[in-house]
N, C-alpha and C positions, 0 to 999 in steps of 0.2 A: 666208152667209160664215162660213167655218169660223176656227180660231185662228189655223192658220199662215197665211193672208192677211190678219189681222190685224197677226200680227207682222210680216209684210214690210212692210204699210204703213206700219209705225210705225217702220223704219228698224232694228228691232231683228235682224233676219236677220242681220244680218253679227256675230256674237258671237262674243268673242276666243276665244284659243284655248282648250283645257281645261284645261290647267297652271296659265290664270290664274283660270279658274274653283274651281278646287280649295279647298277650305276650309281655311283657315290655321288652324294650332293656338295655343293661347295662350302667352304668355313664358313661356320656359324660364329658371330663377332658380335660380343656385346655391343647394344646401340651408341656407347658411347665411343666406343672403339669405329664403329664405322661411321662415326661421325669425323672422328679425328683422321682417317682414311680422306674422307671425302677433301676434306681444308689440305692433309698434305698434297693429296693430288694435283687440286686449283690453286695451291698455294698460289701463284704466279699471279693467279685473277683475281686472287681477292690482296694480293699483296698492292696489285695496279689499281683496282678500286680504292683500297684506302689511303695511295700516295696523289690519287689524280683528288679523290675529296679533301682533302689536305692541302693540296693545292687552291683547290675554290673555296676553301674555308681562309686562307692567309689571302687569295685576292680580296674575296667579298671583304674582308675585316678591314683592309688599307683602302678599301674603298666607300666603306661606310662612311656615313656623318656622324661627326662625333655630338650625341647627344648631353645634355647636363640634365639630370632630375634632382627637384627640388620639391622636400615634404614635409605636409604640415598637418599637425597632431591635434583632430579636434574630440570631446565630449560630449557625447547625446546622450540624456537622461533621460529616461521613461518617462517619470513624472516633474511638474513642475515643483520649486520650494514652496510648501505650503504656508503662507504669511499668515491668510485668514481661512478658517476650516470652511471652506465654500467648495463644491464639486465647479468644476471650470464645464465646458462644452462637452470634452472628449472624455469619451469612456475610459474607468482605470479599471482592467482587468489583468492580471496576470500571465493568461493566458493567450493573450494576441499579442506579449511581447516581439515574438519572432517577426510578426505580422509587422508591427510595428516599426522594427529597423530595418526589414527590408523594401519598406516605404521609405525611410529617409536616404536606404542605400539608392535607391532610384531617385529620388530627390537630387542628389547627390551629381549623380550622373544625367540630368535632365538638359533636354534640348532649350528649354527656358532659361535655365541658370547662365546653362553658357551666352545667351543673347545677354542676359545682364551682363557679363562679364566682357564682352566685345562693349557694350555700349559705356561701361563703367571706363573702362582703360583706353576707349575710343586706338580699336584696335583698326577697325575699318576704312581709318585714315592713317593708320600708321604704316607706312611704305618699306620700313623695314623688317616687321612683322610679315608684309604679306610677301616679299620676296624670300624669307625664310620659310614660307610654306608653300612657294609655288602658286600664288592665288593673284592672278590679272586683273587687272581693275578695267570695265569695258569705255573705250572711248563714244561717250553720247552728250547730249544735252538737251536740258525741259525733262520733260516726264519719262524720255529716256534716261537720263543719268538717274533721276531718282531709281527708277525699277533698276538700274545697273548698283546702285550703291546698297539698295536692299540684296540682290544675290551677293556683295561683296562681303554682307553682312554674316549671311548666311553661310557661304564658306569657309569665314573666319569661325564661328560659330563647329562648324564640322569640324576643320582643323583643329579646334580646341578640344574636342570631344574624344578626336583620334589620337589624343596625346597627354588627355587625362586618367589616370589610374585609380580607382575607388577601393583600399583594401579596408577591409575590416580584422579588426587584431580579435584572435580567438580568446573569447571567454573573458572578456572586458563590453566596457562601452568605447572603446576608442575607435577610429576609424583615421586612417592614413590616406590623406590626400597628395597623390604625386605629379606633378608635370614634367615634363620631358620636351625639350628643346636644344637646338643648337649652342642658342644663349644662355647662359647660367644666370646671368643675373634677371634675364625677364623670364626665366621657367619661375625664380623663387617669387617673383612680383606676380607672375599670374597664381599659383600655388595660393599666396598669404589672400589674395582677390577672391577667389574662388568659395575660401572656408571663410571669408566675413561676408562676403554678400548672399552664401547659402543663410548665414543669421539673419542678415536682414531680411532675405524674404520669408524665414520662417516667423519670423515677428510681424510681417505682414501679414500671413497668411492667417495668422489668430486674431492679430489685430481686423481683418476683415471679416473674419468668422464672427467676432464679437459683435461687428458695426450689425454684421447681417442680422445676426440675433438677437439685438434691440432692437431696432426696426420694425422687423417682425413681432416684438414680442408687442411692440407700438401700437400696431394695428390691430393685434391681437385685443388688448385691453382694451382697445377705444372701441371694439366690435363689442367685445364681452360689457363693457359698462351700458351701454347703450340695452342690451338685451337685459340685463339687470334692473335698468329703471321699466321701462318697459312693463316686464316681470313683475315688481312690484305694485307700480298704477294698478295693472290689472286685479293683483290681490286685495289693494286696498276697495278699490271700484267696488269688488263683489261682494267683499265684508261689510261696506257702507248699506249694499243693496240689500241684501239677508240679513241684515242687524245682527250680523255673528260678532261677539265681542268676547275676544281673547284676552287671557291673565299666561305672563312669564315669558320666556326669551325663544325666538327661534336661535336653531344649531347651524353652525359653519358651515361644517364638516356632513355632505352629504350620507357619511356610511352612519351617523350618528343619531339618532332619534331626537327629534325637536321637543324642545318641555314648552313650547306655547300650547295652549289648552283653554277649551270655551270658557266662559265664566258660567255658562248654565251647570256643567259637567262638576264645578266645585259646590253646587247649588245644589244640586241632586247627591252629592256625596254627604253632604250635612243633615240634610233632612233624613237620606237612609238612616245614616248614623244616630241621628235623634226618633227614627219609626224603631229603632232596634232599642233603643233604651227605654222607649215609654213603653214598648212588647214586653220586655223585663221587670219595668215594674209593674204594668198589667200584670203577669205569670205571679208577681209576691204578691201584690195584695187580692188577688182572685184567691190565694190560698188562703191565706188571712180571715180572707169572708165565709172560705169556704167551712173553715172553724168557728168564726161566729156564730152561723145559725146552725152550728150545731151544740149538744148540751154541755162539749169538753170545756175544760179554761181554756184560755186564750195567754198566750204570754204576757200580752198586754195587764194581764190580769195584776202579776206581780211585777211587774215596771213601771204602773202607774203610780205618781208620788201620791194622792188623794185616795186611791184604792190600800193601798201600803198604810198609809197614816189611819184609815179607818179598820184593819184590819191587825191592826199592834195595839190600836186604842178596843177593840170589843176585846183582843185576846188579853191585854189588861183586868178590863171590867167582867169578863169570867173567872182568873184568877178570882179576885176578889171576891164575886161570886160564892167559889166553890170553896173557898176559908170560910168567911160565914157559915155558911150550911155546917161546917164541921164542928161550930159551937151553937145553931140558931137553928129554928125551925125554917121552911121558906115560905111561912108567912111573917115573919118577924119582919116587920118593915122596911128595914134597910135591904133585906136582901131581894124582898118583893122590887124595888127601887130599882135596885141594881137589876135585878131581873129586866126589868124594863128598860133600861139603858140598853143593857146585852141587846135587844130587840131591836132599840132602835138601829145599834147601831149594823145590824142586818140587813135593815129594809135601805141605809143606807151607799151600803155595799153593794147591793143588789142594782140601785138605782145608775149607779158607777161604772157595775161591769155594762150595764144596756145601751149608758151612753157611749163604753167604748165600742162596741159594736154597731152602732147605729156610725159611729165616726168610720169605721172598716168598711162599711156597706159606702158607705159615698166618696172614699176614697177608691173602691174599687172602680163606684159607676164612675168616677170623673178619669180613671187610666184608662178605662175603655173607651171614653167619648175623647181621650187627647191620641189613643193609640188611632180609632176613627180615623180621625180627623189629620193625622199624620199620612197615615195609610193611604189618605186621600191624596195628600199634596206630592210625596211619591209618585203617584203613580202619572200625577198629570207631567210630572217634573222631568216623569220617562218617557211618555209621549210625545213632551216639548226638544226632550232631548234626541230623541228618534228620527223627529223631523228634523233637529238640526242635522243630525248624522246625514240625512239622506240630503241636502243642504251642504254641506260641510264637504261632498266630496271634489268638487270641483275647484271648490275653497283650497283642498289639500294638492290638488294638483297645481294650482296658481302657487300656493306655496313650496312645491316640490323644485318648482320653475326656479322661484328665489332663490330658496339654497343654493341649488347645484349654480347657477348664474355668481351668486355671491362668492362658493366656494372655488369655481375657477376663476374668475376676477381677484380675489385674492393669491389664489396659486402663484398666477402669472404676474402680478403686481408685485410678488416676492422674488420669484425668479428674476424680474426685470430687474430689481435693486440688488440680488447676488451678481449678477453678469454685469452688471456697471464696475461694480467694486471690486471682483476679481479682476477684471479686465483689466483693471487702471494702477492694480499693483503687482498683477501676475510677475514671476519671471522668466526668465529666457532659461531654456531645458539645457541649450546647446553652447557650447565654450570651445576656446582655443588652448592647447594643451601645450603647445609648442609649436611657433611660426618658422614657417618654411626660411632657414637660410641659402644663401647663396651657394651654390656646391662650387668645391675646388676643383675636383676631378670627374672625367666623364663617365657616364655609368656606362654607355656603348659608343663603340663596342669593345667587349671582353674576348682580346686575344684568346687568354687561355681557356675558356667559357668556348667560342667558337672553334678551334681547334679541337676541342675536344669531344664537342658536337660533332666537329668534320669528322673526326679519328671515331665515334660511333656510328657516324651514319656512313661511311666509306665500310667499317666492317661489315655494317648489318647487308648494305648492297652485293658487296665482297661474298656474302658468306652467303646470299640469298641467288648470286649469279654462278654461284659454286655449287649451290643443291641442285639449280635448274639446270645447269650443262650436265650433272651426273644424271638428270631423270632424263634426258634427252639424247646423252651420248651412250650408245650402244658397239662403241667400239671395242674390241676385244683385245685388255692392253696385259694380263697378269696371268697367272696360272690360276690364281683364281678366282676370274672372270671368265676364265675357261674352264673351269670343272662346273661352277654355277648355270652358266648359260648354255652350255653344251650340255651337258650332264654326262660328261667322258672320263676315264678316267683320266688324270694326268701321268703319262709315260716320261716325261723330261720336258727340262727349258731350255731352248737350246740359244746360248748369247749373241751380238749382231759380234759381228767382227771389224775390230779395230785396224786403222791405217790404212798402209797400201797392200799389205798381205791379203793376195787370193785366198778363197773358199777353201779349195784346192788343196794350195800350201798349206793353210792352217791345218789342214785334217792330215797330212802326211807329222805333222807336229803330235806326237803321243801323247806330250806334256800342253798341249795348247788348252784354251779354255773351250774352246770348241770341241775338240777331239773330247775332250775328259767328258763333257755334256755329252756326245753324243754314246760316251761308251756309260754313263748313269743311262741314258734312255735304253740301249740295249741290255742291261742290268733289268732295268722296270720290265720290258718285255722277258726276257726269260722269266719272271715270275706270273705273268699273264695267264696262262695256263697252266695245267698242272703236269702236263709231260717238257715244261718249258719252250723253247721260241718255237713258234708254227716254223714247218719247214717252206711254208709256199705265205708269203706275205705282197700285198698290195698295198705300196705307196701313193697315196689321195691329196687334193685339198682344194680347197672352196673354187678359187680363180686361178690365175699363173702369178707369176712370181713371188709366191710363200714360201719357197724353199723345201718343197715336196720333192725336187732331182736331187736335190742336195743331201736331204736327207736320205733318200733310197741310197744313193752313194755310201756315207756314213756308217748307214746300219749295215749296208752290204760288207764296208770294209771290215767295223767292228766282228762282223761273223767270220769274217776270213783272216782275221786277227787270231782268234779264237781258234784255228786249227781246224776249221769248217768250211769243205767245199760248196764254194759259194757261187749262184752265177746272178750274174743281174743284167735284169731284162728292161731293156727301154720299150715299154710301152706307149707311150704317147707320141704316136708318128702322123699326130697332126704338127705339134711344135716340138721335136727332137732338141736335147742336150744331151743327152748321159756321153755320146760318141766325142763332144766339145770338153767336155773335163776331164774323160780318160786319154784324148792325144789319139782317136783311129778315126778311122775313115767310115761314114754311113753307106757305102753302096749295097750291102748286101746287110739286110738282117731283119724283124721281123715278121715287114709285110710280104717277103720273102718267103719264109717260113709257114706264115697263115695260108698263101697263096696257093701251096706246094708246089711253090719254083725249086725249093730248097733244102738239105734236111737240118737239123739242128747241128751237127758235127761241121756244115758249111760256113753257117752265118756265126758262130760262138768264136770270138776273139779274147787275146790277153790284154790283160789291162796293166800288166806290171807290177801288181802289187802280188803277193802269193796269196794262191787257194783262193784266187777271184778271177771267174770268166765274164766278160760282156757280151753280151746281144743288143745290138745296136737298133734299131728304130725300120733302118731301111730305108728305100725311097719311099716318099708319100703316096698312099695307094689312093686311087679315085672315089674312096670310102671306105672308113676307117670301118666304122661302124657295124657296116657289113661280114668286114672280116672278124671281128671281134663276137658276133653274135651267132655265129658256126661254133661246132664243135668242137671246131680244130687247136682253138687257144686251151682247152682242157688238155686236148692230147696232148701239145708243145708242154703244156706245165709237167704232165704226167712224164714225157720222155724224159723230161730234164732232171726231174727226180730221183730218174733210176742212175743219173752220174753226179750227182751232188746235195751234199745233206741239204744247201736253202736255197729258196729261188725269192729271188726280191725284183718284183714288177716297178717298176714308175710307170703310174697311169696317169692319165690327163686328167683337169680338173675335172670337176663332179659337175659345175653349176653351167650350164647351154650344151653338154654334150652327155651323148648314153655311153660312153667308152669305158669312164670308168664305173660305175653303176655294173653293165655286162663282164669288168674283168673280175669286181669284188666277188661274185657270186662265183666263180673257179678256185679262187684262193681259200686257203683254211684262215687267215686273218687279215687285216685291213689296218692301217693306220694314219689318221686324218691327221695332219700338219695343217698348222692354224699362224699364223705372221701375225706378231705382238700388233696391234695399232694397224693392221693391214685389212680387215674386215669388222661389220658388221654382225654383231650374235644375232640378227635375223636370219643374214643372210649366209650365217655357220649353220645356224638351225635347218634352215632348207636343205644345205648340203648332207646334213648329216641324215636327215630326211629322207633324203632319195636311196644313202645306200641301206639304210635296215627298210627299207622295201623292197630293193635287191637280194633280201635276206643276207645282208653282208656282214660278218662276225667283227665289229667293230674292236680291236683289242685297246685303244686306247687312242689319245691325240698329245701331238708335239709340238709345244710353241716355241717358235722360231722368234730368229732377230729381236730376242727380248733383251732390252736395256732395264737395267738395274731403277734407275734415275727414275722412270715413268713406272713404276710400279707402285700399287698401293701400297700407305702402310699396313704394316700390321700381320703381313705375313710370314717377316723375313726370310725372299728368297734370293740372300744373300748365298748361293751355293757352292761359294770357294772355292771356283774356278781356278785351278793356277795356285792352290795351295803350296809352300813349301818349295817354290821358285825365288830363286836370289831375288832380291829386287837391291835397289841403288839409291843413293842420297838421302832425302828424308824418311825414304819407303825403309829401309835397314832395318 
């Protein structure tokens, strides 16, 4: 008889469909929910973490020194009051403000400062000082004690540094200078120290920039004067040598055009000017002439007073003339007369206009002989000047020399007298805003400040050694950390049992919390398949004492409760119980029956309870193994079938042995018992591993000796165990 005639017999053929077979995954929980899971779980760890930080927070505080800080409010100004409109050394840009205070913030906090401030308060002799900071004074003498009282210096110096605080207040010029000391009244003395001697040496620091800068500017001028006369000599040297003789001023100002200028250069401008006016009147009176000898008038004709006078005196004496004639012959005497007047006075007009024309002819020759003669002196005037040009240029380089010698000599001769005189009235950027008083009370330490540091940093440890023990612990504590990690379904949770009350006894209790779990898990398994409970079932689990005998008992009994002949079969006759909690004797009974010592009718015993037979284990056979991996436990299953609706195996654990693996594969279903906190989900995995390689119809798994208390939250499987039982005093 092979297995699938087993399982037909046993009613298990008709298996629901796949979808229901399918292995359900464990509760999906919001993140924040299994976060709140994780904290209730370690509550205990992280509640010890925050009580033990809490602890070292209230030692360290009572053992702290109690410090006093004492602060004082200074004003740093970008720029200085400007008294007199003078630019000082340092650039004023707007842009390198930032630049700017985080210079003085380092100022501030400078390894220099602090040497002033040791050597100001002569801290390095002060014995009380240096026993407040821990700082030895070395025993030597001669050139040791000196080198000894320099490192004493120097530590002082450190300890000052590592106890001074530089804040700057946002969005102001202030800055808050704080010390902190055991002492209150020498934190506020070092504090008020501190913010006046950072002044002073910022007044040194310009006051020395200043020194630097005339100085410099010193040697600058007396270089520059020097190259100046220099400069000069040689201009004047080569003007003396080339007879170049300049009219008007040289210019300061190098970018500026000089108005000195040759005197030849004004010399040729006069003459141009005077060859261009005698060219013009050359051009009129060449016209002039040119109308003379020709037969027109001339204008001159009627502008001249003696041309004019003899020309109104004939037009007279024609008048006259031409009256006579109109009562006289012209021979009548007087008109003959007059005739002859008229005449003369022709010839004397005539003589008039020749002189004015002979006067135009020699005014013309004499513009040509002055234009000549002009034209002449030009031209040598340009020649002269030519040569001077080509002369003049080395002239202009000697003088290039000057200016620029002149124009920075001057520069710096001005700047020397702005930096004297800003210098001597500048003032101080930097102020005191408010000096450090003496503090009443100490700033550390702050009980509730450190306490409540402890009370965060204990959580945060608390709650970070809570995540890690949950990525690290693989123990299998809930039902679901067992449906998750297994991927089984869950058939029941079965509770540990309280007191002195046996196993046993509990389960003969109807009403016990036991019993009721055990009869939900038999509940779960009738809906397991779809013609309900397999009649041939194998009880499994990881290792030994999970509660895998217990449980076969249980379920066996819960069937035989039910009105269901029931037998149950001790399978595991390497470590036999089932014979130990029903009250019989093991001599005869499975390996008995595998053996064919035996038939089933020999080795089947009562167990006292109705509708439940046992088969006991047997004596230990010299391998289990072997008899298990015959035929013969088919047929035992198969005969027992034909006298009883269920057969419920306890087989031995799954994990170093083939027994149960070879029995799952006879049975129509299997069910893995899992011990709350009792394994490992690797090493459930492997188990469960070996039997669906067995091809073993896994119906589900039952967790045992689960406590309520170690459960995660969030699933409530509070399952009211004991419902509707009296309870007493407060419980009522």
């Amino acid at each position: 008889m092979n297995k699938s005639d087993t399982i037909a017999r046993d009613g298990a053929s008709a298996l629901p469909p796949a979808s229901l077979l399918q292995v359900r995954d464990g509760p999906s929980l919001p993140l924040l929910m299994q976060y709140w899971r994780i904290i209730v779980r370690w509550h205990r760890v992280i509640i010890g973490a925050v009580l033990v930080s809490l602890l070292m927070g209230v030692a360290v505080t009572l053992l702290m020194t109690r410090m006093y800080t004492a602060t004082v409010t200074v004003e740093i100004a970008r720029e200085e009051a400007q008294i007199l409109k003078m630019d000082g050394l340092e650039p004023k840009n707007a842009a390198a403000d930032q630049e700017f205070y985080q210079t003085q913030y380092g100022l501030l906090a400078s390894r220099s400062l602090a040497d002033r401030v040791v050597r100001d308060l002569r801290l390095a002799n002060n014995q009380a000082f240096l026993d407040m900071f821990g700082i030895k004074r070395p025993v030597a003498t001669g050139a040791g004690e000196r080198r000894g009282n320099d490192a004493v210096a120097r530590d002082a110096a450190e300890a000052l540094l590592d106890h001074i605080s530089i804040s700057p207040v946002r969005l102001s010029r202030l800055v808050s200078i704080s010390f902190s000391s055991p002492d209150a009244a020498f934190s506020a003395r070092v504090a008020n120290a501190w913010a006046r001697l950072f002044i002073e040496s910022s007044l040194e620091r310009r006051y020395e920039t200043t020194a630097y800068a005339r100085r410099f500017l010193e040697e600058r001028l007396t270089e520059t004067r020097a190259r100046l006369d220099e400069s000069e000599r040689k201009l004047v040297a080569y003007a003396a040598d080339q007879r170049i003789i300049s009219v008007g001023s040289a210019s300061t100002d190098p970018k500026v055009p000089s108005t000195e200028r040759p005197l030849l250069a004004d010399d040729l401008v006069a003459f141009n000017a005077g060859l261009a006016t005698a060219t013009a009147e050359r051009v009129a009176v060449e016209s002039r002439a040119r109308q003379a000898r020709s037969s027109r008038a001339l204008p001159e004709d009627l502008t001249t007073p003696a041309i004019a006078t003899l020309r109104q005196d004939r037009a007279q004496a024609a008048a006259d003339y031409e009256k006579m004639l109109s009562q006289f012959e012209p021979g009548y005497p007087p008109a003959q007369a007059l005739k002859a007047q008229i005449t003369q006075f022709d010839r004397s007009i005539v003589r008039e206009e020749a002189r004015v024309r002979d006067s135009i002819q020699t005014q013309f020759r004499e513009a040509v002989d002055r234009e000549n003669a002009m034209a002449q002196q030009v031209e040598a005037l340009k020649n002269n000047f030519l040569n001077l040009r080509r002369r003049s240029i080395q002239y202009n380089i000697y003088q290039r020399d000057v200016d620029t010698n002149r124009s920075l000599y001057d520069g710096l001769l001005q700047r020397y007298k702005e930096i004297g005189i800003a210098g001597g009235i500048g003032a101080n950027n930097i102020s005191i805003v408010d000096e450090a008083e003496v503090p009443e009370a100490p700033s550390r330490p702050r009980p509730l400040i450190n306490l409540l540091l402890a009370l965060v940093g204990g959580a945060a440890v608390g709650f970070g050694l809570a995540f890690v023990l949950e990525q690290i612990d693989e123990v299998i504590t809930d039902p679901g950390d067992l449906e998750a990690t297994l991927n089984l379904p869950l058939l029941g949770a079965i509770p540990s049992v309280d007191g002195d009350l046996s196993v046993v006894e509990a389960l003969s209790d109807r009403k016990s919390p036991i019993s009721e779990a055990y009869m939900s898990a038999q509940t779960s398994l009738q809906f397991s398949t779809a013609d309900g409970v397999p009649r041939s079932l194998m009880i499994t689990s990881t290792r030994p004492a999970e509660g895998k005998s217990t449980t076969a008992f249980a379920i066996a009994q819960c069937l035989a409760r039910l009105n269901r002949r029931t037998l149950l079969i001790d399978g595991d006759m390497r470590s036999p119980s089932v014979h130990v909690g029903v009250g019989i004797d093991n001599e005869r009974g499975l390996s008995n029956l595998l053996s064919g010592n035996a038939s089933l009718v020999d080795v089947t015993r009562e167990s006292g309870i109705d509708n439940l037979a046992v088969v006991s284990a047997g004596p230990p056979p010299p391998n289990a193994a072997e008899l298990l991996s015959s035929d013969r436990i088919e047929q035992v299953i198969a005969d027992a079938l034909r006298y009883y609706d269920n057969v419920v195996v306890d087989a031995p654990p799954v994990m170093g042995l083939a027994d149960a693996p070879l029995i799952a594969s006879k049975v129509a279903g299997t069910i893995f018992v899992v011990e709350s906190r009792g394994i490992r989900a690797g090493l459930g995995k492997v188990a469960v591993g070996r039997l669906q390689n067995a091809q073993a119809h896994i119906l589900g798994a039952i967790l045992t000796k689960f406590s309520q208390k170690h459960a995660h939250f969030g699933y409530g499987y509070d399952y009211g165990y004991g419902y509707g039982q009296k309870k007493t005093g407060a419980d009522v």
